[in-house]
N, C-alpha and C positions, 0 to 999 in steps of 0.2 A: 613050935614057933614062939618070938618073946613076946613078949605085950607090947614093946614099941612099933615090931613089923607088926601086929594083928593090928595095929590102930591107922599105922601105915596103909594095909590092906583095905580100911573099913575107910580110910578116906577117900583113897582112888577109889574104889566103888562106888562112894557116894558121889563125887565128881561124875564119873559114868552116866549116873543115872539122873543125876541133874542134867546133864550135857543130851542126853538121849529125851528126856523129859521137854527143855526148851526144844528142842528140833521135831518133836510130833508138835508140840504146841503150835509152831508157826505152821509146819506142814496143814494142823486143821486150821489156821488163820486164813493161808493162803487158799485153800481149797472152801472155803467160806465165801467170799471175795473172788473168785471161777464161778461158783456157782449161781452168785448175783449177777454177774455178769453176762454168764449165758440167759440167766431167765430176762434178763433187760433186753438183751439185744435179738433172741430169735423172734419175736413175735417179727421184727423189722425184717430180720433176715427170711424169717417166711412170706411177707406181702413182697416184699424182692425178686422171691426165684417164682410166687405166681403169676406175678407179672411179665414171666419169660413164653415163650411159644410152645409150643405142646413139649417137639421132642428134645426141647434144652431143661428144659420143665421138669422132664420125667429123671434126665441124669442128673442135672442139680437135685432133687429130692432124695438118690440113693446116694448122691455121695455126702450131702450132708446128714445119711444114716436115718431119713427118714421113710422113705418107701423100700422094701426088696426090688430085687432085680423084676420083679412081675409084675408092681405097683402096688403091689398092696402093703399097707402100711406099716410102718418099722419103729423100735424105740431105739434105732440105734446108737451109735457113738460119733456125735458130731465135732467132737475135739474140745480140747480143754479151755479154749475160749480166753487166752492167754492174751493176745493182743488187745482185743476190745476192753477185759479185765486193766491192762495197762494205760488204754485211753479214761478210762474214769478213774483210776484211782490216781493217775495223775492230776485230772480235774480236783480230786477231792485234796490233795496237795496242797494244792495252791489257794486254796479255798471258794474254789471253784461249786459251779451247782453242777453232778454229773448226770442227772434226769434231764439237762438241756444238751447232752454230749453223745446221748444212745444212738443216734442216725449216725455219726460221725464212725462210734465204736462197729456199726453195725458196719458200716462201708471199709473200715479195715479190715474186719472178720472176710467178708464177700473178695478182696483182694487178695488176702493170705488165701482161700479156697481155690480162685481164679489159678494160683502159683501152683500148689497141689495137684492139679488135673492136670495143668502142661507138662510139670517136672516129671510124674510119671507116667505121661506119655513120651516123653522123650528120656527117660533113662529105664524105660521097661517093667516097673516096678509091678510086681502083680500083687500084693498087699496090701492094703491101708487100712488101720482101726479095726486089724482081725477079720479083714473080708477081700474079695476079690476088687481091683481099681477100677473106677467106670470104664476104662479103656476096655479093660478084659473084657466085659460086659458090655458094651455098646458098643466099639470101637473106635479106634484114635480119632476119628471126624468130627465125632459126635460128641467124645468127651473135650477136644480143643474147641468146636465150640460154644461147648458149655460153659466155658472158661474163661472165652471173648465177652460172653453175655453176662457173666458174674460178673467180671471186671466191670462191664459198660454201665453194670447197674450200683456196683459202686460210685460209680462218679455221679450217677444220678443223683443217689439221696444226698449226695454234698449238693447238687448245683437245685436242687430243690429244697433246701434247709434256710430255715430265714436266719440262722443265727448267723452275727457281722463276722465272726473269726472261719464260716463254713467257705469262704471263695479261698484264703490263705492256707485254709487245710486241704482244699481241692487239689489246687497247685502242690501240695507237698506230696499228696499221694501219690500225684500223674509222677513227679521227680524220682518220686520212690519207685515207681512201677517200673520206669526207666533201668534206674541202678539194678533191680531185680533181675530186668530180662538181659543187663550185661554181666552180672554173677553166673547168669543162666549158662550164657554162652560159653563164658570162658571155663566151667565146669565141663560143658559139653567138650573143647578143644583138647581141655588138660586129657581125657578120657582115653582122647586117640594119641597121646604121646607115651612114646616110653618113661615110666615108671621114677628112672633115675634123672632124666630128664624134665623132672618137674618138682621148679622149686618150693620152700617153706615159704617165701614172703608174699608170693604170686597165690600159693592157695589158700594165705590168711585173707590175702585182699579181696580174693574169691567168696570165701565164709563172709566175711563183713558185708559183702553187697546182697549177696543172696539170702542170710540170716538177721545180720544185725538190723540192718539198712530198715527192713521192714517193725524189728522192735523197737530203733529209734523214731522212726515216727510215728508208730502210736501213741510215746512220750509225748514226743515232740505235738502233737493234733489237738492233745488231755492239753498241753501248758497254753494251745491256741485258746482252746475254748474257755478257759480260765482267764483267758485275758494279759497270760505270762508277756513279759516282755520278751526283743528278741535274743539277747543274753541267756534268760532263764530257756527259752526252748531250745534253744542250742545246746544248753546241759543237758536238758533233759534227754534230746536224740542223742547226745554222747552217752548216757548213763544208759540208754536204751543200746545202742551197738554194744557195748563194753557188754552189758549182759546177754546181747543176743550173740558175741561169738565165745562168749563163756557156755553157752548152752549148747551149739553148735560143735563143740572143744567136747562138750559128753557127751551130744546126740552120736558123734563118731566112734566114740570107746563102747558106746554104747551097739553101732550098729555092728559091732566086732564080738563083744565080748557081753552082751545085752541077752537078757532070759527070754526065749519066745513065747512065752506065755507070757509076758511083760508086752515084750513089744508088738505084739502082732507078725514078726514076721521071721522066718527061718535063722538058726545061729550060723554065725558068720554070716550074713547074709550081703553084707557090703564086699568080704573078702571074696565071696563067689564070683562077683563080677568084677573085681579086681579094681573096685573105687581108691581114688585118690584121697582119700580121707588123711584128713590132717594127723592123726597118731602114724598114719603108715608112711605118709611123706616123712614127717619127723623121725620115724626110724630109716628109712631110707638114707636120709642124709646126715645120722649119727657116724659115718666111718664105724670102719673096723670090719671085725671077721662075723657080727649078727648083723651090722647092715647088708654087707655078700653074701650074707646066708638066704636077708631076706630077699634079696632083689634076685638073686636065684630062682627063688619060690615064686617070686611076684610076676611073672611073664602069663602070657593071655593063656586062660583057661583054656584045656585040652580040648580034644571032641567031643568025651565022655563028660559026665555031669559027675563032678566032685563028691566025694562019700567024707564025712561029720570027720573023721579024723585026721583025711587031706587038707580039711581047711582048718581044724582045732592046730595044725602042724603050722600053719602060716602064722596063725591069732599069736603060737607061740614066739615066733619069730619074733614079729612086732612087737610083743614084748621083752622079749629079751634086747633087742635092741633097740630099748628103752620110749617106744612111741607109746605105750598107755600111761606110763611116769610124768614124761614132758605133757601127755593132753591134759592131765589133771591138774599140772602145776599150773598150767598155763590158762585152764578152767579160773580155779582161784585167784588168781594175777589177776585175770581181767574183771572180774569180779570187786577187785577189791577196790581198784581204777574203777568201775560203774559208780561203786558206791561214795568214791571222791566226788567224781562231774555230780552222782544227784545232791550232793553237800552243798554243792552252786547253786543249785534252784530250790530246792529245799531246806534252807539251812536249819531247821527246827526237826531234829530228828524224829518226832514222836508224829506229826504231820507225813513223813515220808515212811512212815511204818508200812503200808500198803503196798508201797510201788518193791522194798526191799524186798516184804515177803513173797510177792510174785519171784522176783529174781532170785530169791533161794528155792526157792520152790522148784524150779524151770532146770538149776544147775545141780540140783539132791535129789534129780530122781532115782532111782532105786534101779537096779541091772544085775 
């Protein structure tokens, strides 16, 4: 090899390892910044669900990974604490105090839970955070109204919060809760249509209500308590959608092509139940002879229960007919759009450090 390619070679390496070096950097930023955030807000989120009735009590404590299925005590995996994390560092944004914002953050968190428990009881899910869903374990009754009472207790600590922006965040929540439970639905609708018959624009609008809709207003709650004016918050829930269907855009490629020991739950696991997930509508509606190939494949699971390489055969499809290309592109695009709207409400890049690194954080996880 000459000396110009060896120096060539020592450069792109070095670039590499710079480029690989800042991206753990932020990863432990961002995972710094989760971690404060769960310790800020569960002691709230525990006086919350004690405050529930015995047996709503007992399934809120195992699904937020605190008790087993028997009641005795668990350290388990209450999730990554991603929204409340977004209501304070947005606070911290704007130079906000976010020790007067944890009741707020904590009533987001209790909402995103609320969603969790209904969505898999109504899309069947039998895994969450590597373990079996309260449904499975208590049944659908019990966990929808565990769900009801999360919710309810949501609203609570906003309408018992003395801070002047807690009545305007209240209101956004309930709005939000709204837009959620019509995400819900039209997820539920798309489910029972055929395959070809369900468009790209309809299931982005889908993703947005059901994903975004709740990261923008943890934004949007952080820029209340802050004091943001109404401009500024309305960046900020745009900067918060943009990256909640950037996350959504990998959560999908992810529930396709995602490591089960990553994710807690079986490979293909979306393909098995034959989810409309956005890479596989987008290769659906690529034309040609991988989209027929895949819409071939794509028809309701047989009577028997699919073996790893009927459905590694579908994953294939979808890729080949370019639905994991388009999620990723389309991940980054909205990404990149997040990161203009928070330039509106943050113009000082170095103040908006936190709220970015959550959003790379959320759309670089690992599969």
């Amino acid at each position: 090899m000459t000396q110009p390619a060896v120096r060539e070679q020592a450069r792109v390496a070095a670039e590499v390892a710079a480029a690989a070096a800042a991206e753990g950097y932020e990863a432990q930023e961002a995972s710094a910044i989760l971690a404060q955030a769960r310790a800020a807000v569960d002691p709230e989120l525990r006086r919350a669900v004690e405050a529930l009735p015995g047996s709503m009590r007992r399934v809120a404590r195992y699904h937020f990974g605190w008790e087993h299925a028997d009641g005795t005590p668990a350290t388990g995996n209450a999730g990554k604490a991603v929204r409340p994390a977004l209501v304070l560092a947005a606070v911290r944004a704007l130079g906000g105090r976010p020790e007067r914002a944890v009741r707020a953050a904590a009533a987001v968190e209790l909402t995103h839970n609320f969603t969790l428990l209904h969505d898999d009881v109504m899309d069947r899910d039998a895994t969450r955070r590597h373990r079996p869903t309260a449904w499975t374990v208590f049944g659908d009754a019990d966990a929808i109204l565990a769900g009801d009472a999360i919710q309810a207790q949501a609203q609570r600590l906003l309408a018992e919060e003395g801070h002047p922006a807690a009545s305007a965040a209240a209101a956004r929540l309930a709005a939000c809760v709204v837009e959620l439970c019509e995400g819900q639905a039209v997820d539920v609708a798309l489910e029972g249509r055929d395959p070809t018959d369900v468009s790209l624009p309809e299931t982005l609008a889908m993703a947005e209500a059901k994903t975004g809709a709740l990261l923008g207003c943890a934004c949007a709650v952080g820029g209340l308590y802050a004091g943001a004016d109404d401009e500024e918050v309305e960046a900020l829930d745009a900067f918060g959608r943009c990256a909640g269907l950037a996350f959504q855009l990998i959560d999908d490629v992810i529930g396709i092509w995602g490591d089960p020991v990553r994710t807690g739950k079986p490979a293909c696991a979306d393909l098995a139940v034959r989810k409309k997930s956005l890479p596989v509508v987008a290769a659906l509606a690529s034309g040609g002879a991988a989209a027929d190939e895949l819409a071939a494949l794509y028809g309701p699971p047989g009577p028997k229960k699919e073996g790893v390489a009927e459905l590694e055969a579908i994953a294939l499809a979808v890729e080949r007919a370019g639905g994991r290309d388009w999620a990723q592109a389309q991940a980054a695009d909205h990404m990149s759009r997040a990161v203009d709207r928070l330039s509106q409400a943050v113009p000082v890049p170095e103040a908006a450090d936190g709220l970015l690194s959550l959003a790379e954080f959320v759309t670089r996880r690992g599969y």
